[in-house]
PyMOL Python script that loads the backbone (N, CA, C, O; Angstrom):
from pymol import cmd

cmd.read_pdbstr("""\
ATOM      1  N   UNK A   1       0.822  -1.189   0.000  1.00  0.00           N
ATOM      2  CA  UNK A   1       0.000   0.000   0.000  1.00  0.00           C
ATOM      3  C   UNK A   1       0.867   1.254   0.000  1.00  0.00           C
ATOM      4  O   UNK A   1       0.585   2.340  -0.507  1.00  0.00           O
ATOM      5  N   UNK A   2       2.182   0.844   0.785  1.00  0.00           N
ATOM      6  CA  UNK A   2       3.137   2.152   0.297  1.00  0.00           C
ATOM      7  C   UNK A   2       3.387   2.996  -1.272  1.00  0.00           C
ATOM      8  O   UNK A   2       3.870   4.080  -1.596  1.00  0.00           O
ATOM      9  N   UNK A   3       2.880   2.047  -1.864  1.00  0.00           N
ATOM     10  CA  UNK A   3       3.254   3.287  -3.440  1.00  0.00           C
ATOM     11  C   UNK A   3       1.678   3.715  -3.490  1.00  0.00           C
ATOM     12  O   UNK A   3       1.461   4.886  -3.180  1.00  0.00           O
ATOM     13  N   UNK A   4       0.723   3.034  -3.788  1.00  0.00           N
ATOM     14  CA  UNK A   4      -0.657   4.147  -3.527  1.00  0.00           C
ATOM     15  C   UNK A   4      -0.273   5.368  -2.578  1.00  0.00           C
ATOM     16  O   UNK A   4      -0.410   6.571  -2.802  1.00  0.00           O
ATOM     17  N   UNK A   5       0.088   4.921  -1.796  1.00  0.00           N
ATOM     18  CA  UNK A   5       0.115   6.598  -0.775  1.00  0.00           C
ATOM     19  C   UNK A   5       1.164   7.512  -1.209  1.00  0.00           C
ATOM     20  O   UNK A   5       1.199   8.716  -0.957  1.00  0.00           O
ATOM     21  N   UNK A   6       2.243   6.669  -2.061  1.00  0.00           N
ATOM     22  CA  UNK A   6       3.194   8.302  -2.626  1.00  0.00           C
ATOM     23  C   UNK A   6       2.675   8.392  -3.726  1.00  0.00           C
ATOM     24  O   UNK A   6       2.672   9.556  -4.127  1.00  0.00           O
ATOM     25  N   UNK A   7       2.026   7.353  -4.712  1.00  0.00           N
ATOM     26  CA  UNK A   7       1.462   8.284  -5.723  1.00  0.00           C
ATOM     27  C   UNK A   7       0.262   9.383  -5.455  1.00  0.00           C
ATOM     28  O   UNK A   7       0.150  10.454  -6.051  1.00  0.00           O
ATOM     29  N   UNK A   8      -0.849   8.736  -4.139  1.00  0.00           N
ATOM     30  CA  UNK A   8      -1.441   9.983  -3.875  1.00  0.00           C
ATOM     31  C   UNK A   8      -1.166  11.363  -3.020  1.00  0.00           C
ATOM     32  O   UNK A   8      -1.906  12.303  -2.730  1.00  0.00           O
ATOM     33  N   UNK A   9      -0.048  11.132  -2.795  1.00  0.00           N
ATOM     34  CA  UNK A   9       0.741  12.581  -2.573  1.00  0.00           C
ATOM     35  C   UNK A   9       1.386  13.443  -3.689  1.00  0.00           C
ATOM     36  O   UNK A   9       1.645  14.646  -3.674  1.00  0.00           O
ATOM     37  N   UNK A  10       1.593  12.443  -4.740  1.00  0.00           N
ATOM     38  CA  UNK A  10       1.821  13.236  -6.079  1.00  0.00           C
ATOM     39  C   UNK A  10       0.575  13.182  -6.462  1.00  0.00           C
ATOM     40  O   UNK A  10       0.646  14.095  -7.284  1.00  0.00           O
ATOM     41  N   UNK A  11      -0.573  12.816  -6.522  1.00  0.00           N
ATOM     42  CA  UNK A  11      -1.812  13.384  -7.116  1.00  0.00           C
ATOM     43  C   UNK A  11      -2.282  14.594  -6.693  1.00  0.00           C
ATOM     44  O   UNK A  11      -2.688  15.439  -7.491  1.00  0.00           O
ATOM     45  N   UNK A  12      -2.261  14.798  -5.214  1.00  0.00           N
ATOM     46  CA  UNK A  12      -2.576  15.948  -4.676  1.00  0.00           C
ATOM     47  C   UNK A  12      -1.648  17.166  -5.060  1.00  0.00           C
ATOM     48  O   UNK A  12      -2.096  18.254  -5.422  1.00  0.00           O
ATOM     49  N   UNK A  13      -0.495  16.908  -4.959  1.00  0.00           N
ATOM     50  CA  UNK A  13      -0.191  17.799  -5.768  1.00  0.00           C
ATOM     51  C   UNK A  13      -0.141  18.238  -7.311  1.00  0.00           C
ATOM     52  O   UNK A  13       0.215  19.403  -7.485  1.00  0.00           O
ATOM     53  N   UNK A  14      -0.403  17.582  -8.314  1.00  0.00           N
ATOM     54  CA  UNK A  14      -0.884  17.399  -9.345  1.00  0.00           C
ATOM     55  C   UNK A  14      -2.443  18.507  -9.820  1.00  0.00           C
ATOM     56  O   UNK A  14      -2.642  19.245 -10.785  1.00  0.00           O
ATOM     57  N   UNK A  15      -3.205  18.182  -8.738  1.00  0.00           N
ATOM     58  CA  UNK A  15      -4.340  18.442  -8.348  1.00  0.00           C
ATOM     59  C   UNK A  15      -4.196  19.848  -7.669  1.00  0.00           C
ATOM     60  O   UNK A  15      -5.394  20.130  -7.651  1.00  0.00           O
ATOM     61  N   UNK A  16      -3.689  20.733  -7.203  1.00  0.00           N
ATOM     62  CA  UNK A  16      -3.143  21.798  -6.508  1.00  0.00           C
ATOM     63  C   UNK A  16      -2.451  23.044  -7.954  1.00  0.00           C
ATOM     64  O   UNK A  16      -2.521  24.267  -8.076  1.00  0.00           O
ATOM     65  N   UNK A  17      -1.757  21.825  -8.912  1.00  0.00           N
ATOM     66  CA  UNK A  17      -1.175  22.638  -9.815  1.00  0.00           C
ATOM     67  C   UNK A  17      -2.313  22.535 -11.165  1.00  0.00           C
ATOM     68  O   UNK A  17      -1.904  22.894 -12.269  1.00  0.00           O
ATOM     69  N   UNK A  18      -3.171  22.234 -11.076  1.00  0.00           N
ATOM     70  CA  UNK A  18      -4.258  22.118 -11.730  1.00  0.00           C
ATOM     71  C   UNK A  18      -3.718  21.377 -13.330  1.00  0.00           C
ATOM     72  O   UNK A  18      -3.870  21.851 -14.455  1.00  0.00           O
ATOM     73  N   UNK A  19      -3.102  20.160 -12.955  1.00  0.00           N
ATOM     74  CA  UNK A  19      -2.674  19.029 -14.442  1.00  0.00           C
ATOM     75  C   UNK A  19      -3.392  17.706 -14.813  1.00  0.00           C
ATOM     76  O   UNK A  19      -3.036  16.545 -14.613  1.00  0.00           O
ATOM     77  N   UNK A  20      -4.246  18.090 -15.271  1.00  0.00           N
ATOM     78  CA  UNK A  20      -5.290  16.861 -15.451  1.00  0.00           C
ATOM     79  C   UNK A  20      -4.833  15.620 -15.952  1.00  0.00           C
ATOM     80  O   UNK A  20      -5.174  14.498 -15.579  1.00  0.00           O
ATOM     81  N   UNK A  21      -3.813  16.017 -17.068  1.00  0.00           N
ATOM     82  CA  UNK A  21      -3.294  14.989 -17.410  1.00  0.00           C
ATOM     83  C   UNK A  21      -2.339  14.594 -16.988  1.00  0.00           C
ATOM     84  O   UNK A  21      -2.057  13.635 -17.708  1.00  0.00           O
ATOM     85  N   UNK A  22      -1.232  14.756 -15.877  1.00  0.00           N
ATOM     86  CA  UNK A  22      -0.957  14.371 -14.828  1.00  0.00           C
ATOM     87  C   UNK A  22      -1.754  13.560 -13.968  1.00  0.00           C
ATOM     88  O   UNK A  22      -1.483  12.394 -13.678  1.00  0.00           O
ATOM     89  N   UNK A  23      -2.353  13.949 -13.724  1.00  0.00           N
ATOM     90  CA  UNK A  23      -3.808  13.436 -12.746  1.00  0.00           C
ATOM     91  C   UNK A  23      -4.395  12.059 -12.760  1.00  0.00           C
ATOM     92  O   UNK A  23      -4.819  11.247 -11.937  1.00  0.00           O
ATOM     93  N   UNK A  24      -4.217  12.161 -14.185  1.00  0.00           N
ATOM     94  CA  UNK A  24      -4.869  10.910 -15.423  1.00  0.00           C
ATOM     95  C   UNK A  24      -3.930   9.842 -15.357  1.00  0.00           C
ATOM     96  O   UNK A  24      -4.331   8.686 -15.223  1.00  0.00           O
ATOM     97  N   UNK A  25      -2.578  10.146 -15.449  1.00  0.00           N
ATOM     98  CA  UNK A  25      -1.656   9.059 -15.194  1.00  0.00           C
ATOM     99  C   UNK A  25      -1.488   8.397 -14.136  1.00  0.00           C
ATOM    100  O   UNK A  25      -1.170   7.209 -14.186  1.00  0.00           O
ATOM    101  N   UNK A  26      -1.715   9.198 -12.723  1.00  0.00           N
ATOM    102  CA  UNK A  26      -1.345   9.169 -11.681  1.00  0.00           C
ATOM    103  C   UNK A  26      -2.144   8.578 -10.876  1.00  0.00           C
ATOM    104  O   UNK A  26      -1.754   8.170  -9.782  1.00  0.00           O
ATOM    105  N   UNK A  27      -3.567   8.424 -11.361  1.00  0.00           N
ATOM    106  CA  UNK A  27      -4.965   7.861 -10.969  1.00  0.00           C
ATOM    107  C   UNK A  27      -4.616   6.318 -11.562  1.00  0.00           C
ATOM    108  O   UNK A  27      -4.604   5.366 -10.782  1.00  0.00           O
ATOM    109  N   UNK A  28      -4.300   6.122 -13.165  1.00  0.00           N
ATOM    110  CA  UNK A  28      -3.968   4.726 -12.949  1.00  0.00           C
ATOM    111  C   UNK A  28      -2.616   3.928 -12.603  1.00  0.00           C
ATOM    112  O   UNK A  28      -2.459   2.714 -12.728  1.00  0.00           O
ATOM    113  N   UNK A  29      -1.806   4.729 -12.207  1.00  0.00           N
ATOM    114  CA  UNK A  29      -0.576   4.117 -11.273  1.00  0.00           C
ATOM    115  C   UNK A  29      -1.219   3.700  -9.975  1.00  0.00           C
ATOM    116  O   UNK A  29      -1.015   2.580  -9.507  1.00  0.00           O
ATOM    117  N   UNK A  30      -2.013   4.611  -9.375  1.00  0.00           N
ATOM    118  CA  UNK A  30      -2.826   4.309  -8.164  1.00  0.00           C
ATOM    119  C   UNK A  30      -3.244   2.796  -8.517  1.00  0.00           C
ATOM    120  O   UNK A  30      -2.632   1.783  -8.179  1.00  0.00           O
ATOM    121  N   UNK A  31      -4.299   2.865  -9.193  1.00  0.00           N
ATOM    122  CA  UNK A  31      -4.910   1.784  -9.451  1.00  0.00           C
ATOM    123  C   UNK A  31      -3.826   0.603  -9.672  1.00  0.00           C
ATOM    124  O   UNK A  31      -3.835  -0.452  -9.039  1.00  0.00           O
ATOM    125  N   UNK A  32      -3.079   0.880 -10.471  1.00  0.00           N
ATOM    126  CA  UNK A  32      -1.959  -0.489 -10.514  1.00  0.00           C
ATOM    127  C   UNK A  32      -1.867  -1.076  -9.425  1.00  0.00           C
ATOM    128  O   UNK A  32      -2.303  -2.188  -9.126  1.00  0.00           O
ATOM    129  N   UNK A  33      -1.043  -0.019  -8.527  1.00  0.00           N
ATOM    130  CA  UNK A  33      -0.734  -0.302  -6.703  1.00  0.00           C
ATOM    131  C   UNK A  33      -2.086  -0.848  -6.165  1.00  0.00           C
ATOM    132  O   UNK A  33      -2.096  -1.218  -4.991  1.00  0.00           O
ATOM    133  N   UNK A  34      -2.844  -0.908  -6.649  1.00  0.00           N
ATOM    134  CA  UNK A  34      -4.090  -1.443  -5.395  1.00  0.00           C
ATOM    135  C   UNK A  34      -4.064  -2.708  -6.052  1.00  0.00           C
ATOM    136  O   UNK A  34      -4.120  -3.596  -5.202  1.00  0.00           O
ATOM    137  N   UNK A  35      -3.977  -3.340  -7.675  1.00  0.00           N
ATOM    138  CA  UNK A  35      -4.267  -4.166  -8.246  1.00  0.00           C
ATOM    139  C   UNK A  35      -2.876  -5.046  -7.669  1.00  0.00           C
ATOM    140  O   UNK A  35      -3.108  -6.113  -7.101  1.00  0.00           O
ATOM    141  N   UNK A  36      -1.932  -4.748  -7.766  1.00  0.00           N
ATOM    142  CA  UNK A  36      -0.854  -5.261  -7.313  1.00  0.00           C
ATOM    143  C   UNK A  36      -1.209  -5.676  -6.183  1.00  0.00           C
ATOM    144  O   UNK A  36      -0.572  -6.716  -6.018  1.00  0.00           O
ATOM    145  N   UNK A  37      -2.209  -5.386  -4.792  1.00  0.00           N
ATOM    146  CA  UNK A  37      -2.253  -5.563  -3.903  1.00  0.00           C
ATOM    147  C   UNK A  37      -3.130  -6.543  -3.768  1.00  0.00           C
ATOM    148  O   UNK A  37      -3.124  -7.174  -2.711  1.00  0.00           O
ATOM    149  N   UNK A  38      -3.983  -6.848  -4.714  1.00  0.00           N
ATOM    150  CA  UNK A  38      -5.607  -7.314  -4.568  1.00  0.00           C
ATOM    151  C   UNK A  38      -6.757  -6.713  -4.184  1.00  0.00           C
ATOM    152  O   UNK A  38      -7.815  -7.251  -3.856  1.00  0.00           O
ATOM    153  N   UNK A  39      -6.453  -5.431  -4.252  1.00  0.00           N
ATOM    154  CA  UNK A  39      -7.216  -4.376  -3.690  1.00  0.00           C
ATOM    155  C   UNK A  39      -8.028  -4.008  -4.866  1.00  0.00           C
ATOM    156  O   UNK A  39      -7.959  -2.806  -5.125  1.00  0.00           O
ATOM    157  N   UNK A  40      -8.974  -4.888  -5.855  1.00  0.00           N
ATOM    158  CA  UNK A  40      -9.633  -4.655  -6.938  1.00  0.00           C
ATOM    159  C   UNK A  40     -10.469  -3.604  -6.585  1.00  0.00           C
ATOM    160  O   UNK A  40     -10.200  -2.622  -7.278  1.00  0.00           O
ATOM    161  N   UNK A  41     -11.574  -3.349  -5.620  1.00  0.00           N
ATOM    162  CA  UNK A  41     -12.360  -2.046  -5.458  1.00  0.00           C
ATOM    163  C   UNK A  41     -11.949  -1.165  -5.702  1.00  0.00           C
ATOM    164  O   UNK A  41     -12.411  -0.340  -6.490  1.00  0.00           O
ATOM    165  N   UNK A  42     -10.838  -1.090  -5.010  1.00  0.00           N
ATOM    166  CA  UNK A  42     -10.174   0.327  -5.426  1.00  0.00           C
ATOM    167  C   UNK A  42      -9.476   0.500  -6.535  1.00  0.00           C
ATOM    168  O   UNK A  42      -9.313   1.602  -7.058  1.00  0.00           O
ATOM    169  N   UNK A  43      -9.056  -0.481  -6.933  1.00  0.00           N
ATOM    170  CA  UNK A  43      -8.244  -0.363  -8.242  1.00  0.00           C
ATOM    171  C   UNK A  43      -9.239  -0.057  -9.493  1.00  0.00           C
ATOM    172  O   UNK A  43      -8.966   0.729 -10.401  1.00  0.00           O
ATOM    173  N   UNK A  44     -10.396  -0.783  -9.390  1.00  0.00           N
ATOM    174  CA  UNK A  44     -11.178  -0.146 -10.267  1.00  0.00           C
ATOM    175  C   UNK A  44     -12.197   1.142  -9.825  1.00  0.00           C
ATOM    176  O   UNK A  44     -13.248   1.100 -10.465  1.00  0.00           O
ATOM    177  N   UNK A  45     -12.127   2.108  -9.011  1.00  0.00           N
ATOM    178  CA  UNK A  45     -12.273   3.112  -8.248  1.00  0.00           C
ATOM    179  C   UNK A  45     -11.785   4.247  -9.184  1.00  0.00           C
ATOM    180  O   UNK A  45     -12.243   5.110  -9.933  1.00  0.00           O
ATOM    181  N   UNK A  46     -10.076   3.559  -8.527  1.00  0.00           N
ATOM    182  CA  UNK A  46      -8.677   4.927  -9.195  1.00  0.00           C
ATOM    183  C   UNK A  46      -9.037   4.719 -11.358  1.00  0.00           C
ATOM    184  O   UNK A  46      -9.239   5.695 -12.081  1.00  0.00           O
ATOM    185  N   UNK A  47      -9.007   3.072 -11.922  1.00  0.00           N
ATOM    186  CA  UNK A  47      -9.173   3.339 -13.070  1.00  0.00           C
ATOM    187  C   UNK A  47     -10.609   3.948 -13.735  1.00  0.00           C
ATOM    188  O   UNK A  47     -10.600   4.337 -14.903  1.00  0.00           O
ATOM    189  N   UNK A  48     -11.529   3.991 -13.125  1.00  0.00           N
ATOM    190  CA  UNK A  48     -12.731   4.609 -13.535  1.00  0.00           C
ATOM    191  C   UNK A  48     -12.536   6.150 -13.200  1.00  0.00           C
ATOM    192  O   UNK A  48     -13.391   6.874 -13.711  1.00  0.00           O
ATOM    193  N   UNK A  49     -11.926   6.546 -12.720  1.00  0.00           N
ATOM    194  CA  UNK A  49     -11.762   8.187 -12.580  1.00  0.00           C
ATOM    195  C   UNK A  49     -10.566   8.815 -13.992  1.00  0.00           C
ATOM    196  O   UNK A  49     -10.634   9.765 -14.772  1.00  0.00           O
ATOM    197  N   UNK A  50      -9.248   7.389 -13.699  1.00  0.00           N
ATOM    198  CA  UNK A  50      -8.492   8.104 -14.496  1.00  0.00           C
ATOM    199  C   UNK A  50      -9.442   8.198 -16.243  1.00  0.00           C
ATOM    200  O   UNK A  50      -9.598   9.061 -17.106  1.00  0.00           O
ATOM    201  N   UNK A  51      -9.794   7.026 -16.070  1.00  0.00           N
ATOM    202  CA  UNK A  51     -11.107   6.826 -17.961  1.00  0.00           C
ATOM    203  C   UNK A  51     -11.870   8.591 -18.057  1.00  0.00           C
ATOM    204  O   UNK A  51     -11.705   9.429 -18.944  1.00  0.00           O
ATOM    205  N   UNK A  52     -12.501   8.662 -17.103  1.00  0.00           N
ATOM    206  CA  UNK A  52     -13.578   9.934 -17.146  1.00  0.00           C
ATOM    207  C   UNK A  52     -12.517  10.641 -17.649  1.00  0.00           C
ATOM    208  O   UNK A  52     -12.562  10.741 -18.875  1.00  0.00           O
ATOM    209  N   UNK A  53     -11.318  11.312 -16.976  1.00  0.00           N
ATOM    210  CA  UNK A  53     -10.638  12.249 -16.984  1.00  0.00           C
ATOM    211  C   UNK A  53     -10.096  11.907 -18.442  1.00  0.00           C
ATOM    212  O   UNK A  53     -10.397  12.674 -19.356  1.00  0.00           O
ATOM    213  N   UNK A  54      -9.390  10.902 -18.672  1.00  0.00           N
ATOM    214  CA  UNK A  54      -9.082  10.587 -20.018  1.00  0.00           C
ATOM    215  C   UNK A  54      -9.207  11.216 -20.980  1.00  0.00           C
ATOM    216  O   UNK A  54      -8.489  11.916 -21.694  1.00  0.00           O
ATOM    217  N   UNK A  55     -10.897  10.690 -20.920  1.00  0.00           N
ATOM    218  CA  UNK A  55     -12.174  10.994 -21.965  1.00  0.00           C
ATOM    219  C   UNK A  55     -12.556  12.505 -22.212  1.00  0.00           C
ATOM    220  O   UNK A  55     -13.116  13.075 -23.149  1.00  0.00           O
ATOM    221  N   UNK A  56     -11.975  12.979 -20.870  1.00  0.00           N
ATOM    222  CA  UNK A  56     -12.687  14.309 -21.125  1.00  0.00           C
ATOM    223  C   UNK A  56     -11.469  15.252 -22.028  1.00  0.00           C
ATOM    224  O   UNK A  56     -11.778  16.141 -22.821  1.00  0.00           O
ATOM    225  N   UNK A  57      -9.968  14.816 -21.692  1.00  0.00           N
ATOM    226  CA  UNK A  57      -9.139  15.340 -22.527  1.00  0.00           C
ATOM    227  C   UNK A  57      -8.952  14.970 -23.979  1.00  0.00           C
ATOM    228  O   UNK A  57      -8.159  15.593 -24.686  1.00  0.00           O
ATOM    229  N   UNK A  58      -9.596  14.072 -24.382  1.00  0.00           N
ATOM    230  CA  UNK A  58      -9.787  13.436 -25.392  1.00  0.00           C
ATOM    231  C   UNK A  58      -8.030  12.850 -25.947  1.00  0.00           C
ATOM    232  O   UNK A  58      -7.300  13.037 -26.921  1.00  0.00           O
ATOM    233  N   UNK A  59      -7.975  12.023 -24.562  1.00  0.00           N
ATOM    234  CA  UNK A  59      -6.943  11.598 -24.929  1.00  0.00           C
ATOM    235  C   UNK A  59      -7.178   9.749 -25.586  1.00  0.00           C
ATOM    236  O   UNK A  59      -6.686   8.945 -24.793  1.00  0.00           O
ATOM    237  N   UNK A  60      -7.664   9.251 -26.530  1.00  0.00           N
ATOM    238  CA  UNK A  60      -7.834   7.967 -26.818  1.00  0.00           C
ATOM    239  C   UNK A  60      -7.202   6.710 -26.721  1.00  0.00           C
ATOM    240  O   UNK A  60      -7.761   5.613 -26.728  1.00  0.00           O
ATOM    241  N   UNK A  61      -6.004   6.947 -26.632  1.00  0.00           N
ATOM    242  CA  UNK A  61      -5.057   6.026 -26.572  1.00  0.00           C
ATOM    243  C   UNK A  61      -4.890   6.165 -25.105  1.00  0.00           C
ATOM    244  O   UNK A  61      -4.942   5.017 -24.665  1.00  0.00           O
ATOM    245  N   UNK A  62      -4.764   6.766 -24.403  1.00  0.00           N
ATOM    246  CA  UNK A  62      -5.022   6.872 -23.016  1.00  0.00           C
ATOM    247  C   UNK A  62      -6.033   5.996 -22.327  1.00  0.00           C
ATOM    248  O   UNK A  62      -5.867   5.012 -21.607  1.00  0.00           O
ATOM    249  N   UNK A  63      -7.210   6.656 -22.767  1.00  0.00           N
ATOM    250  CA  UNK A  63      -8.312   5.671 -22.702  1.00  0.00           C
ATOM    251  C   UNK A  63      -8.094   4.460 -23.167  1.00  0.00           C
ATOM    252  O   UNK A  63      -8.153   3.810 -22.123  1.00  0.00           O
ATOM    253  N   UNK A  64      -7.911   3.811 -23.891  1.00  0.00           N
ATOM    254  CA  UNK A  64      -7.933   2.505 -24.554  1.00  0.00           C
ATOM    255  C   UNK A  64      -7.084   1.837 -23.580  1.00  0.00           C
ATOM    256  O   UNK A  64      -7.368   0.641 -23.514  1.00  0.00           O
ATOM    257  N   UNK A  65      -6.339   2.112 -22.965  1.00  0.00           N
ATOM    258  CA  UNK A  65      -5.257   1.734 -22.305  1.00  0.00           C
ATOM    259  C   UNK A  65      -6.000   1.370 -20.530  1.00  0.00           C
ATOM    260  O   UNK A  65      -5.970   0.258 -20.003  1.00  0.00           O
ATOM    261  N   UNK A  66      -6.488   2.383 -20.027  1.00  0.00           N
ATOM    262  CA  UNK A  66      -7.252   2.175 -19.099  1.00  0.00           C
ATOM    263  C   UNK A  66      -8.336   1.434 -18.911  1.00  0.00           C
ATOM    264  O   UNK A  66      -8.740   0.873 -17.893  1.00  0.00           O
ATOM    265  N   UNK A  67      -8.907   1.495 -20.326  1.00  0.00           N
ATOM    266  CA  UNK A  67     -10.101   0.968 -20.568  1.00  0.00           C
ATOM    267  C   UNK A  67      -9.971  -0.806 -20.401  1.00  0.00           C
ATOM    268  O   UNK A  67     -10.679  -1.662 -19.870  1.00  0.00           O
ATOM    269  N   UNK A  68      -8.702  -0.820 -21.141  1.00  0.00           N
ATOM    270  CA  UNK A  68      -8.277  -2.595 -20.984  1.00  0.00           C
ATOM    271  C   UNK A  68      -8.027  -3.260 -19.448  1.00  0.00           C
ATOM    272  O   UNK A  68      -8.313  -4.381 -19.026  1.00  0.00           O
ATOM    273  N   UNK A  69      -7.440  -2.222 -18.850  1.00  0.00           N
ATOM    274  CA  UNK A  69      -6.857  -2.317 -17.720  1.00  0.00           C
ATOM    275  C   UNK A  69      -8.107  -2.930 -16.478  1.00  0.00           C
ATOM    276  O   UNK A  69      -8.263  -3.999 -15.887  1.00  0.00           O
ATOM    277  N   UNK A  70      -9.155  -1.002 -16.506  1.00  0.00           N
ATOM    278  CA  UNK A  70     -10.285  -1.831 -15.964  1.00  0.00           C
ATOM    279  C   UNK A  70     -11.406  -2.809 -16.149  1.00  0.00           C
ATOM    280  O   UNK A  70     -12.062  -3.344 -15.255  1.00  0.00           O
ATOM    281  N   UNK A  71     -11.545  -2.987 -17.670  1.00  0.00           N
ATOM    282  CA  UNK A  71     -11.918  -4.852 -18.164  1.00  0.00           C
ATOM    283  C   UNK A  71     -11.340  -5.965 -17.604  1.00  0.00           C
ATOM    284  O   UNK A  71     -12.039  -6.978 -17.602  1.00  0.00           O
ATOM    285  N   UNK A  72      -9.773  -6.061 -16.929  1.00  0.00           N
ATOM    286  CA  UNK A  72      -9.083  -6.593 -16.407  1.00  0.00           C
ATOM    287  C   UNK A  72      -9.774  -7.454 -14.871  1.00  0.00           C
ATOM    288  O   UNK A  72     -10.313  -8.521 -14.578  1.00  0.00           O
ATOM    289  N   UNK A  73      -9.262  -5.992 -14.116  1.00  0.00           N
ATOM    290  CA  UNK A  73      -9.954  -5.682 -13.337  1.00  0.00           C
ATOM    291  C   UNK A  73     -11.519  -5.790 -12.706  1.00  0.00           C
ATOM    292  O   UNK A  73     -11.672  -6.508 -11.718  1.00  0.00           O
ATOM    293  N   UNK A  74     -12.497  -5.191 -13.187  1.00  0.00           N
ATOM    294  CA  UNK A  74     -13.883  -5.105 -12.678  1.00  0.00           C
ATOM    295  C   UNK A  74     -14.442  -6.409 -12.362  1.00  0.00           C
ATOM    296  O   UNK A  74     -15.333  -6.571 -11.529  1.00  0.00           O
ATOM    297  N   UNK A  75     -13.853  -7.414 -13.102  1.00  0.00           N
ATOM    298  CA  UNK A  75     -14.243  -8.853 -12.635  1.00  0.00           C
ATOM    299  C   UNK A  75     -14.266  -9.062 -11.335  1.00  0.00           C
ATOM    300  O   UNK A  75     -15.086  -9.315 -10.453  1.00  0.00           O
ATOM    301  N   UNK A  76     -12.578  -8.798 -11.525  1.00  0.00           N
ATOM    302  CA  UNK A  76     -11.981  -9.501  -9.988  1.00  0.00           C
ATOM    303  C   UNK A  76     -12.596  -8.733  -8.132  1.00  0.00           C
ATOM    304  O   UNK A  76     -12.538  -8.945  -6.921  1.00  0.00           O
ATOM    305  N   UNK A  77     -13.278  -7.537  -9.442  1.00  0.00           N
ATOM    306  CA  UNK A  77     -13.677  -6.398  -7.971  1.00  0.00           C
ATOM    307  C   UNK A  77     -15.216  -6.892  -7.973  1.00  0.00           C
ATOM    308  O   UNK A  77     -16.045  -5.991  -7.845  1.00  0.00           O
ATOM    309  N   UNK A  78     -15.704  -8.229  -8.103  1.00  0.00           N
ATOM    310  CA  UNK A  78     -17.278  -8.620  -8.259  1.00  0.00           C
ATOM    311  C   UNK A  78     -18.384  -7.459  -9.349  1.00  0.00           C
ATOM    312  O   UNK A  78     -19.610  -7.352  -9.374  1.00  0.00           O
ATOM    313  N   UNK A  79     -17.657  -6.975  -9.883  1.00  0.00           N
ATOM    314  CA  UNK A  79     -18.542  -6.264 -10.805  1.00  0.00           C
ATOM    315  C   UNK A  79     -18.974  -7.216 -11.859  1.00  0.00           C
ATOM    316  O   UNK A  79     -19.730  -6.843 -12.756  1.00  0.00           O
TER     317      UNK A  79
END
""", "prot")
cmd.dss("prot")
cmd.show_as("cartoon", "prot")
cmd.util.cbc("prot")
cmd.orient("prot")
């Protein structure tokens, strides 16, 4: 759980300097770290935020990337 908590100290600051797409990366590193953990809720939590944000920059390949990630994922989190 130690790298979730320094990546969300770099999110917050991320978030402070107003970098979305920072934000976007940093939301699914989160998510990695929880997936790494077995921590699927949350991992698909952090990747459903970084997708929105993604989407809204219209970054696609971004998305596509997350998008696989939490398909991965959402299973294992009983979705």
């Amino acid at each position: 759980m130690r790298a979730a908590d320094w990546y969300g100290r770099a999110l917050a600051l991320r978030q402070s300097r107003d970098e979305p797409a920072a934000q976007a990366r940093l939301l699914a590193r989160i998510g990695e770290a929880h997936a790494a953990q077995h921590r699927y809720d949350e991992a698909v939590r952090e990747y459903r935020t970084a997708l929105a944000l993604l989407r809204r920059l219209g970054d696609e390949r971004g998305s596509a990337a997350v998008a696989a990630a939490l398909a991965r994922y959402a299973p294992a989190g009983g979705r």
